[in-house]
N, C-alpha and C positions, 0 to 999 in steps of 0.2 A: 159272940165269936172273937177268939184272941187273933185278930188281924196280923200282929206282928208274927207271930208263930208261923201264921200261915205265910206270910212271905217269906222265912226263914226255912221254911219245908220247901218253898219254891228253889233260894237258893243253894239247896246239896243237891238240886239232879243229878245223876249219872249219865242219865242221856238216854233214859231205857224209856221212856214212858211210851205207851203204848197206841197213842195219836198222834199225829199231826195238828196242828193249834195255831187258829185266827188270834191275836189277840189285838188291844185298840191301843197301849200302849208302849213303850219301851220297859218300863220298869217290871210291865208286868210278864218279860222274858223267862224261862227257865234258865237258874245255874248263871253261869260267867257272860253269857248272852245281853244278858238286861244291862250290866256296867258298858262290854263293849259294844253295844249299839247307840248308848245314851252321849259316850265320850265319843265318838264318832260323826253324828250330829252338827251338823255348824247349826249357828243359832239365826232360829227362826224359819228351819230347814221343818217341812211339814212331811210326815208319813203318811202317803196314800194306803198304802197294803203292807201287812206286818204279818209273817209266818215264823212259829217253832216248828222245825222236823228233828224228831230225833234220831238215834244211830237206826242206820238200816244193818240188822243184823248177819246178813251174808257174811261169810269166809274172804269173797271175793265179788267180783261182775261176773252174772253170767256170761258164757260164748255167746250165747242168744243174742243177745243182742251189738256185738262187735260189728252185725253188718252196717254200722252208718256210719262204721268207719271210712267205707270205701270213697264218701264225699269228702273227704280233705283230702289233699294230694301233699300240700304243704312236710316239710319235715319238722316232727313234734305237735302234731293234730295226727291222730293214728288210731284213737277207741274212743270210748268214753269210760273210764275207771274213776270212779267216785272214793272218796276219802272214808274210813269206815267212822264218821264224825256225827257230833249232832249239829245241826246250822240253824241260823235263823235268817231269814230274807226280808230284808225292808224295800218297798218299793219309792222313792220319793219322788219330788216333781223332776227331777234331772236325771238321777242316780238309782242305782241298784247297791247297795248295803250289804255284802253276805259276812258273817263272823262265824267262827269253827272251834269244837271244842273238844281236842282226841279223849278229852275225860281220863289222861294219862299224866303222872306226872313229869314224864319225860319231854312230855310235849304241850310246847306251851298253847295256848288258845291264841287266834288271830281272827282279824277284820280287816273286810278290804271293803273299798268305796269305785265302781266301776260307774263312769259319767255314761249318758245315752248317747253321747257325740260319740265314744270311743267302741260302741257296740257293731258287731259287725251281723251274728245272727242268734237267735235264741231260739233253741229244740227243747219238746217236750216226747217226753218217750215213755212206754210201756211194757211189760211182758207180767202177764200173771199180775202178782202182785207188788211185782216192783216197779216203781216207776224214777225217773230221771229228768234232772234239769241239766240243760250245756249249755253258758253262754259265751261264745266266741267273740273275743273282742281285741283293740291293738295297746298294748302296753310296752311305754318304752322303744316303741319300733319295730317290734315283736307281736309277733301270733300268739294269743294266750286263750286258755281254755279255764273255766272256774266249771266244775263238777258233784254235786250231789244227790244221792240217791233217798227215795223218798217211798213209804209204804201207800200202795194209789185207794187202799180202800178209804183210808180218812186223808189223804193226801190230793188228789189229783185235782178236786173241784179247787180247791185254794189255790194249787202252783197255777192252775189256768187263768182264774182269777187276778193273782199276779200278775201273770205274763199280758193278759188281757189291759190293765192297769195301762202298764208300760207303752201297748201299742196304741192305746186314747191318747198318748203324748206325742207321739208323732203326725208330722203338719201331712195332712189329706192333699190329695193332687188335687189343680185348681181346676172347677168342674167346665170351663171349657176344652178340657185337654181332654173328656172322657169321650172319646168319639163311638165307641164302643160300648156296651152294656148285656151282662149275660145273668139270667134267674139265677136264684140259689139252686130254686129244685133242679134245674139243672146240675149245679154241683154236687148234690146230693148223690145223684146216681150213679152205682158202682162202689159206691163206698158200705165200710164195713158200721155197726152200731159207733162201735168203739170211735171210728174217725169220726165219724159224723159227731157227737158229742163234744171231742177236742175242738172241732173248728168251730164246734156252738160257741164252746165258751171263750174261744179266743177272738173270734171277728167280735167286732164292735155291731151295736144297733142301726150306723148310720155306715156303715161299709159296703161296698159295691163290688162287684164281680165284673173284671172286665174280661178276663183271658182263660182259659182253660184249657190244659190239653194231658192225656195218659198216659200210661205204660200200663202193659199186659203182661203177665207171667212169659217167660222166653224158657225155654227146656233145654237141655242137650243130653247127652247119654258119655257118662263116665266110667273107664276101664278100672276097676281096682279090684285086685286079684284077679280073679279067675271070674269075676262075675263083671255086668255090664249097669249100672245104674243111675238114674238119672237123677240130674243136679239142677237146681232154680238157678239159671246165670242173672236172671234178670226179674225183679219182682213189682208187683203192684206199685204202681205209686199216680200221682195226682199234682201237676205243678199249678199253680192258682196268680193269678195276678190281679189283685184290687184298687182300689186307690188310694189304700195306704201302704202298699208295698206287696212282698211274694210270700205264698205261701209253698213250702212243697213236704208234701207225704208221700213216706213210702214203709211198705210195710217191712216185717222180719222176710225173709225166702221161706216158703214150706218145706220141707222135710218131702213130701209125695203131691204131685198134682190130685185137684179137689181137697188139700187139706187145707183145716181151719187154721191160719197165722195167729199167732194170740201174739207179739210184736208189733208194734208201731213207733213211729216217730213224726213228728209235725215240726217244722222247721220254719221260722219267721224271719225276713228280711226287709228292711227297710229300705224303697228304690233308692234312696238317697247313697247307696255304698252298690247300686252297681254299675258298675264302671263299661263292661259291654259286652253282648251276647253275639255266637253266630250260628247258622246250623252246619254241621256236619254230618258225616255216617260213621258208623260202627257197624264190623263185622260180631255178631253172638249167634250161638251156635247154628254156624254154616249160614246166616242170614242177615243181611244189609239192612241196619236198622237207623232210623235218621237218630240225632243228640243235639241236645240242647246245650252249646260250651258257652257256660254262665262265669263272668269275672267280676267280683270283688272285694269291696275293700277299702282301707284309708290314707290316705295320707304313704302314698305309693306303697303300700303293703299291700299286696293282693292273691287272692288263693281262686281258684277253678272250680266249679261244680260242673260235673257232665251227666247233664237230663236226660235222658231216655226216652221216649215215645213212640206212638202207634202211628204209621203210614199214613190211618186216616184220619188225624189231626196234622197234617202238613201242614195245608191253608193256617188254620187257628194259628200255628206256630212262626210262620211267615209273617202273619196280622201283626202278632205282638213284637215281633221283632223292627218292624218295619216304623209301628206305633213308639217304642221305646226311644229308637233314633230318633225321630222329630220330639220327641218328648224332652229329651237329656240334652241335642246339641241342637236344636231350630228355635229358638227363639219364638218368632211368632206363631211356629207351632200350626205348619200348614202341610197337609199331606198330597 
Protein backbone atom coordinates (compact mmCIF):
# COMPACT_ATOMS: atom_id res chain seq x y z
CA UNK A 1 0.00 0.00 0.00
CA UNK A 2 1.48 3.47 -1.08
CA UNK A 3 1.19 4.99 2.47
CA UNK A 4 2.22 8.43 1.38
CA UNK A 5 -0.79 8.68 -1.26
CA UNK A 6 -2.90 7.76 1.45
CA UNK A 7 -2.00 10.42 3.64
CA UNK A 8 -2.01 12.89 0.86
CA UNK A 9 -5.93 11.67 0.15
CA UNK A 10 -6.30 12.48 3.84
CA UNK A 11 -4.96 15.88 3.41
CA UNK A 12 -7.66 17.36 0.41
CA UNK A 13 -10.83 16.81 2.68
CA UNK A 14 -13.43 19.04 2.05
CA UNK A 15 -15.00 18.32 5.22
CA UNK A 16 -17.82 15.99 3.75
CA UNK A 17 -16.93 12.67 4.97
CA UNK A 18 -19.65 10.92 6.10
CA UNK A 19 -18.47 9.90 9.88
CA UNK A 20 -17.51 11.10 12.78
CA UNK A 21 -13.76 9.60 13.53
CA UNK A 22 -11.77 8.49 16.87
CA UNK A 23 -8.51 8.77 15.84
CA UNK A 24 -4.98 7.98 18.14
CA UNK A 25 -3.12 10.49 16.65
CA UNK A 26 -2.61 14.05 15.59
CA UNK A 27 -1.24 13.54 12.24
CA UNK A 28 -3.63 11.31 11.52
CA UNK A 29 -6.41 14.32 11.44
CA UNK A 30 -8.32 14.98 8.31
CA UNK A 31 -7.24 18.11 5.88
CA UNK A 32 -5.72 21.38 7.90
CA UNK A 33 -6.73 19.77 11.23
CA UNK A 34 -3.65 17.49 11.58
CA UNK A 35 -1.07 20.80 11.09
CA UNK A 36 -3.32 22.92 13.41
CA UNK A 37 -3.58 20.50 16.17
CA UNK A 38 0.06 19.36 16.09
CA UNK A 39 1.50 23.17 16.22
CA UNK A 40 -0.86 23.85 19.01
CA UNK A 41 0.61 21.22 21.27
CA UNK A 42 3.21 22.34 23.86
CA UNK A 43 5.51 19.83 24.15
CA UNK A 44 5.03 16.85 26.00
CA UNK A 45 1.42 17.93 26.25
CA UNK A 46 -0.46 14.17 26.07
CA UNK A 47 -3.81 13.53 24.16
CA UNK A 48 -6.33 11.85 26.21
CA UNK A 49 -9.31 11.77 23.39
CA UNK A 50 -9.04 13.00 19.79
CA UNK A 51 -12.19 13.47 17.43
CA UNK A 52 -12.78 14.42 13.51
CA UNK A 53 -16.44 15.79 13.00
CA UNK A 54 -17.05 16.87 9.81
CA UNK A 55 -19.37 19.73 8.36
CA UNK A 56 -22.95 19.21 9.53
CA UNK A 57 -24.79 19.80 6.61
CA UNK A 58 -27.83 21.87 7.56
CA UNK A 59 -28.61 25.44 5.90
CA UNK A 60 -28.81 26.44 9.49
CA UNK A 61 -29.75 25.31 13.52
CA UNK A 62 -32.92 23.97 13.78
CA UNK A 63 -35.68 26.06 16.06
CA UNK A 64 -35.83 22.89 17.79
CA UNK A 65 -33.62 23.09 19.61
CA UNK A 66 -33.17 27.09 20.57
CA UNK A 67 -35.16 26.15 23.88
CA UNK A 68 -31.73 25.92 26.00
CA UNK A 69 -31.39 29.01 25.25
CA UNK A 70 -33.63 30.10 27.84
CA UNK A 71 -30.54 29.11 30.55
CA UNK A 72 -28.39 31.97 29.92
CA UNK A 73 -29.77 35.21 30.92
CA UNK A 74 -26.26 36.79 30.24
CA UNK A 75 -26.10 39.12 27.14
CA UNK A 76 -24.30 37.17 24.09
CA UNK A 77 -25.17 33.55 25.51
CA UNK A 78 -28.81 33.55 23.50
CA UNK A 79 -28.89 29.95 21.40
CA UNK A 80 -26.55 27.70 20.40
CA UNK A 81 -25.74 28.26 16.54
CA UNK A 82 -22.86 26.07 15.39
CA UNK A 83 -20.43 27.18 12.53
CA UNK A 84 -21.39 25.31 9.35
CA UNK A 85 -17.25 23.82 9.81
CA UNK A 86 -15.66 20.60 10.11
CA UNK A 87 -13.67 20.44 13.84
CA UNK A 88 -11.69 18.45 15.45
CA UNK A 89 -11.49 18.09 19.40
CA UNK A 90 -8.54 16.99 21.46
CA UNK A 91 -9.20 16.39 24.86
CA UNK A 92 -5.66 16.66 26.98
CA UNK A 93 -4.69 16.58 30.63
CA UNK A 94 -5.67 20.38 31.22
CA UNK A 95 -7.32 21.63 28.02
CA UNK A 96 -9.85 21.27 25.34
CA UNK A 97 -8.20 21.73 21.76
CA UNK A 98 -10.94 22.63 19.14
CA UNK A 99 -9.64 23.85 15.39
CA UNK A 100 -12.16 24.86 12.58
CA UNK A 101 -12.01 24.65 8.96
CA UNK A 102 -14.96 26.73 6.89
CA UNK A 103 -13.28 24.59 3.88
CA UNK A 104 -13.63 28.30 2.05
CA UNK A 105 -11.11 30.15 0.92
CA UNK A 106 -12.35 33.10 2.17
CA UNK A 107 -12.06 31.94 5.52
CA UNK A 108 -9.19 31.03 7.01
CA UNK A 109 -8.94 27.81 9.40
CA UNK A 110 -8.42 28.53 13.25
CA UNK A 111 -7.53 26.76 16.66
CA UNK A 112 -8.19 27.52 19.96
CA UNK A 113 -6.83 26.09 23.29
CA UNK A 114 -9.60 26.44 26.12
CA UNK A 115 -7.69 25.40 29.92
CA UNK A 116 -10.27 23.37 32.37
CA UNK A 117 -9.65 26.18 34.93
CA UNK A 118 -11.53 28.56 32.56
CA UNK A 119 -14.51 26.07 31.81
CA UNK A 120 -17.56 27.15 33.17
CA UNK A 121 -20.12 24.36 31.81
CA UNK A 122 -20.28 21.73 29.07
CA UNK A 123 -23.72 20.57 27.18
CA UNK A 124 -24.31 17.79 25.13
CA UNK A 125 -27.65 17.93 23.02
CA UNK A 126 -29.82 16.07 20.55
CA UNK A 127 -32.75 16.18 18.09
CA UNK A 128 -33.00 13.55 15.51
CA UNK A 129 -29.86 13.40 13.99
CA UNK A 130 -28.19 16.14 14.96
CA UNK A 131 -26.35 16.56 17.71
CA UNK A 132 -24.33 19.36 19.58
CA UNK A 133 -21.51 20.45 21.70
CA UNK A 134 -21.44 24.03 23.87
CA UNK A 135 -18.88 24.73 26.06
CA UNK A 136 -19.35 27.88 28.09
CA UNK A 137 -16.42 29.27 29.44
CA UNK A 138 -14.56 32.91 30.59
CA UNK A 139 -12.17 34.36 28.21
CA UNK A 140 -10.52 37.55 28.56
CA UNK A 141 -13.23 38.64 31.27
CA UNK A 142 -15.95 37.58 29.00
CA UNK A 143 -18.64 34.97 28.67
CA UNK A 144 -17.80 32.97 25.63
CA UNK A 145 -19.38 30.08 23.96
CA UNK A 146 -17.39 27.62 21.39
CA UNK A 147 -20.25 25.76 19.22
CA UNK A 148 -20.42 22.72 16.95
CA UNK A 149 -22.65 20.49 15.55
CA UNK A 150 -22.17 16.86 15.00
CA UNK A 151 -24.13 13.86 13.05
CA UNK A 152 -25.24 11.68 16.48
CA UNK A 153 -25.43 8.39 14.45
CA UNK A 154 -21.47 8.01 14.26
CA UNK A 155 -20.99 10.92 16.55
CA UNK A 156 -22.57 10.96 20.04
CA UNK A 157 -20.83 7.77 21.67
CA UNK A 158 -17.33 9.81 20.98
CA UNK A 159 -18.45 13.48 22.08
CA UNK A 160 -19.63 11.71 25.39
CA UNK A 161 -16.72 9.84 25.60
CA UNK A 162 -14.90 13.18 25.40
CA UNK A 163 -16.87 14.94 27.65
CA UNK A 164 -16.75 11.85 29.90
CA UNK A 165 -12.61 12.17 29.59
CA UNK A 166 -12.64 15.77 30.75
CA UNK A 167 -15.02 15.12 33.84
CA UNK A 168 -12.32 11.93 35.13
CA UNK A 169 -10.10 15.26 35.46
CA UNK A 170 -11.97 16.92 37.83
CA UNK A 171 -10.96 16.63 41.78
CA UNK A 172 -14.00 14.40 43.49
CA UNK A 173 -15.43 15.80 46.78
CA UNK A 174 -13.69 14.59 49.77
CA UNK A 175 -15.78 11.54 50.86
CA UNK A 176 -16.41 12.90 54.30
CA UNK A 177 -18.38 15.65 52.86
CA UNK A 178 -20.77 12.96 51.24
CA UNK A 179 -23.29 12.92 54.02
CA UNK A 180 -25.83 11.94 51.73
CA UNK A 181 -26.10 9.10 49.04
CA UNK A 182 -28.92 8.22 46.55
CA UNK A 183 -29.02 4.70 44.00
CA UNK A 184 -28.71 5.31 40.28
CA UNK A 185 -31.76 3.21 39.77
CA UNK A 186 -33.10 5.81 41.35
CA UNK A 187 -31.93 8.30 38.90
CA UNK A 188 -32.96 6.17 36.26
CA UNK A 189 -36.58 6.68 36.70
CA UNK A 190 -38.59 8.91 34.63
CA UNK A 191 -36.01 9.28 32.32
CA UNK A 192 -36.24 8.82 28.61
CA UNK A 193 -33.74 5.79 26.60
CA UNK A 194 -32.11 8.59 25.08
CA UNK A 195 -31.13 10.30 28.56
CA UNK A 196 -30.41 7.60 30.29
CA UNK A 197 -27.52 6.61 27.73
CA UNK A 198 -26.08 10.21 27.72
CA UNK A 199 -25.64 10.01 31.47
CA UNK A 200 -24.27 6.42 31.00
CA UNK A 201 -21.66 7.51 29.16
CA UNK A 202 -20.83 10.72 30.78
CA UNK A 203 -20.84 9.80 34.75
CA UNK A 204 -17.65 8.25 35.59
CA UNK A 205 -17.42 4.36 37.15
CA UNK A 206 -16.63 5.66 40.47
CA UNK A 207 -19.34 8.56 40.63
CA UNK A 208 -21.92 9.07 43.29
CA UNK A 209 -25.33 10.44 43.31
CA UNK A 210 -26.05 12.54 46.08
CA UNK A 211 -29.13 14.96 45.24
CA UNK A 212 -31.91 14.75 42.99
CA UNK A 213 -34.79 16.60 42.24
CA UNK A 214 -37.51 17.11 38.85
CA UNK A 215 -39.58 19.06 36.83
CA UNK A 216 -42.79 17.99 35.14
CA UNK A 217 -44.30 19.11 32.01
CA UNK A 218 -46.35 22.68 33.18
CA UNK A 219 -49.22 23.44 30.27
CA UNK A 220 -51.08 26.61 29.83
CA UNK A 221 -53.67 27.48 27.03
CA UNK A 222 -52.52 30.15 24.33
CA UNK A 223 -55.03 32.69 22.44
CA UNK A 224 -53.73 32.77 18.72
CA UNK A 225 -56.26 33.81 16.26
CA UNK A 226 -59.39 32.69 16.78
CA UNK A 227 -58.38 29.38 18.19
CA UNK A 228 -57.16 28.57 21.91
CA UNK A 229 -54.00 26.23 22.27
CA UNK A 230 -51.81 24.80 24.40
CA UNK A 231 -48.12 25.53 24.91
CA UNK A 232 -45.28 23.56 27.17
CA UNK A 233 -44.16 26.62 29.40
CA UNK A 234 -42.28 24.41 31.31
CA UNK A 235 -40.61 20.84 30.22
CA UNK A 236 -39.15 17.72 31.54
CA UNK A 237 -35.97 18.14 33.16
CA UNK A 238 -33.78 16.23 35.91
CA UNK A 239 -31.20 18.41 38.08
CA UNK A 240 -28.53 15.72 39.58
CA UNK A 241 -25.73 16.47 42.00
CA UNK A 242 -22.70 14.08 42.51
CA UNK A 243 -19.60 14.43 43.78
CA UNK A 244 -18.01 15.43 41.10
CA UNK A 245 -20.27 18.19 40.34
CA UNK A 246 -24.15 19.10 38.69
CA UNK A 247 -25.60 17.55 36.35
CA UNK A 248 -28.92 19.01 34.83
CA UNK A 249 -31.34 17.63 31.88
CA UNK A 250 -33.89 19.04 30.31
CA UNK A 251 -35.59 18.06 27.44
CA UNK A 252 -37.09 19.91 23.95
CA UNK A 253 -41.05 21.31 25.03
CA UNK A 254 -43.47 18.87 23.07
CA UNK A 255 -45.49 20.31 20.47
CA UNK A 256 -49.10 18.24 22.30
CA UNK A 257 -49.13 16.72 25.89
CA UNK A 258 -48.24 12.73 25.64
CA UNK A 259 -45.97 13.48 22.72
CA UNK A 260 -42.71 11.81 22.16
CA UNK A 261 -39.78 14.95 22.68
CA UNK A 262 -36.95 13.55 20.29
CA UNK A 263 -34.63 16.88 21.93
CA UNK A 264 -32.56 16.80 24.74
CA UNK A 265 -29.74 18.42 26.26
CA UNK A 266 -27.30 17.34 29.44
CA UNK A 267 -25.41 20.01 30.86
CA UNK A 268 -22.22 19.54 33.17
CA UNK A 269 -20.87 21.70 35.83
CA UNK A 270 -18.16 21.58 38.01
CA UNK A 271 -19.20 22.60 41.90
CA UNK A 272 -16.11 24.25 41.87
CA UNK A 273 -17.74 27.54 39.62
CA UNK A 274 -20.79 27.56 41.73
CA UNK A 275 -20.84 30.36 43.62
CA UNK A 276 -24.47 30.02 45.31
CA UNK A 277 -27.94 28.81 45.12
CA UNK A 278 -31.39 29.85 46.72
CA UNK A 279 -34.99 28.82 46.43
CA UNK A 280 -37.53 30.90 45.26
CA UNK A 281 -41.12 30.61 43.44
CA UNK A 282 -42.42 31.23 40.01
CA UNK A 283 -45.57 31.94 38.87
CA UNK A 284 -46.34 29.28 35.20
CA UNK A 285 -49.35 28.97 33.98
CA UNK A 286 -51.61 30.43 36.88
CA UNK A 287 -49.56 28.22 39.32
CA UNK A 288 -46.79 28.81 42.16
CA UNK A 289 -44.00 26.66 41.21
CA UNK A 290 -40.76 26.58 43.73
CA UNK A 291 -37.00 27.43 41.28
CA UNK A 292 -33.85 26.50 41.89
CA UNK A 293 -31.68 30.21 41.29
CA UNK A 294 -28.26 28.53 40.64
CA UNK A 295 -25.19 31.19 40.34
CA UNK A 296 -21.93 30.72 38.45
CA UNK A 297 -19.00 31.41 37.49
CA UNK A 298 -15.19 32.82 37.65
CA UNK A 299 -13.14 35.08 38.53
CA UNK A 300 -16.36 37.61 39.33
CA UNK A 301 -18.08 36.72 36.02
CA UNK A 302 -21.10 35.08 36.81
CA UNK A 303 -24.49 34.12 34.84
CA UNK A 304 -28.01 32.44 36.55
CA UNK A 305 -29.54 29.29 35.91
CA UNK A 306 -33.32 29.21 37.20
CA UNK A 307 -34.26 25.23 37.94
CA UNK A 308 -37.60 24.45 38.08
CA UNK A 309 -39.11 21.71 40.17
CA UNK A 310 -41.93 19.53 41.57
CA UNK A 311 -43.48 20.66 45.05
CA UNK A 312 -42.73 17.25 45.97
CA UNK A 313 -38.97 17.48 45.92
CA UNK A 314 -38.98 20.46 48.21
CA UNK A 315 -37.22 18.56 51.23
CA UNK A 316 -34.46 17.06 48.38
CA UNK A 317 -34.07 20.67 47.41
CA UNK A 318 -33.67 22.29 50.84
CA UNK A 319 -31.18 18.99 51.65
CA UNK A 320 -28.87 20.14 48.82
CA UNK A 321 -28.98 23.54 49.53
CA UNK A 322 -28.42 23.53 53.06
CA UNK A 323 -25.48 20.52 52.20
CA UNK A 324 -23.89 23.09 49.49
CA UNK A 325 -23.43 25.87 52.22
CA UNK A 326 -21.50 23.84 54.62
CA UNK A 327 -19.86 22.35 51.85
CA UNK A 328 -18.46 25.67 49.94
CA UNK A 329 -18.26 28.10 53.20
CA UNK A 330 -17.75 25.71 56.59
CA UNK A 331 -14.80 24.57 56.73
CA UNK A 332 -14.94 21.73 59.16
CA UNK A 333 -17.89 20.91 57.25
CA UNK A 334 -20.45 20.28 60.32
CA UNK A 335 -24.25 20.36 59.68
Amino acid sequence: MNFAGYFNWRSRSKGKEPYVLKVDEPQNLYGIHADLMTRTLEQGEKILYLIYSPIWEAEETPASIKFISRKWKEEGIKAVLADKASHALAVTEGSFIISKDYHHKSVAPSVQRIPFEQVLAVSLGSTLLLGWLTIAYINNGHFATVNLNYHTTTGRDHFHKAIRVYRERIKPIPKDCLLTRRTWAEVWTNLSLAEMESLSLLKTDEEIALFFFRSSETWTTRKRWFRKMLLCVKPKSLFLVTNLGIFYIIEEPPIKPGMLSFGSEISSLPLEVIASASLEEEANADKISPILNLRFGRNSIFSDWEVPFNQADIICARDFLQWLIAYKFNKNFKL
